[in-house]
C-alpha angles and dihedrals in degrees: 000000000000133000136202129192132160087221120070094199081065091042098049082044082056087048092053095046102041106027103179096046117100119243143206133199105193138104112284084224095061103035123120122212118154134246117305092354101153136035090213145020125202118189107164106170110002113074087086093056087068127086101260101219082069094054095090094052084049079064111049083045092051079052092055102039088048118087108234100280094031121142136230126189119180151154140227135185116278097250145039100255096198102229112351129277136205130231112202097203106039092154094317095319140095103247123188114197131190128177144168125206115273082253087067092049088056105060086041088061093046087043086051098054100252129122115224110240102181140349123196140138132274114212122204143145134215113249093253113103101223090049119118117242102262117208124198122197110234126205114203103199139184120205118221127274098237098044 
């Protein structure tokens, strides 16, 4: 198992979770792994932290670094947010945010060679009282056999 996070406060609370997994604390975007290095990738809450106009290059890079076979699930915000946009108190941090439409995803993943599974929607909720229930759409995705 191997994580990678851009904050080292999330990566020391991993560590703490998961002890004997290997982390990384880099930028998803720079990151090196070789060729087929893992037989699944799990990204719940971060594509949309990314530039999007990055997002189809993440893929192309999830499709590399997954061994034929290999599995993504992900999620995305629930709608497309034009440009990006920045929230200064998010919680206490600066958060950027930048997002396309679940359509979009879709042809990325084709571009990319994997075939969607399933798509479906994760609730959730921040911890304050008064917040309102967030949803984010998930794409559960197979890459193809001879990429």
């Amino acid at each position: 198992l191997t994580g990678i996070d851009i904050s080292s406060s999330m990566i020391a609370l991993a560590k703490k979770n998961v002890p004997t997994a290997k982390f990384v604390i880099a930028d998803v975007m720079e990151t090196q792994f070789p060729a087929c290095s893992f037989d699944a990738i799990v990204s719940f809450y971060a594509i949309f932290h990314i530039p999007r106009q990055e997002h189809l290059n993440l893929f192309r890079r999830f499709a590399q670094w997954l061994r034929p076979s290999g599995l993504l699930l992900f999620t995305i915000a629930k709608q497309d947010d034009g440009a990006g946009y920045t929230e200064d108190d998010f919680f206490g941090e600066t958060m950027y945010w930048s997002n396309f439409g679940p359509s979009t995803y879709e042809k990325f993943l084709t571009e990319t060679g994997f075939q969607i599974e399933q798509e479906g929607i994760v609730g959730g909720g921040y911890e304050s009282a008064d917040a309102l229930e967030e949803i984010h759409p998930f794409f559960f995705a197979v890459k193809g056999e001879g990429l």
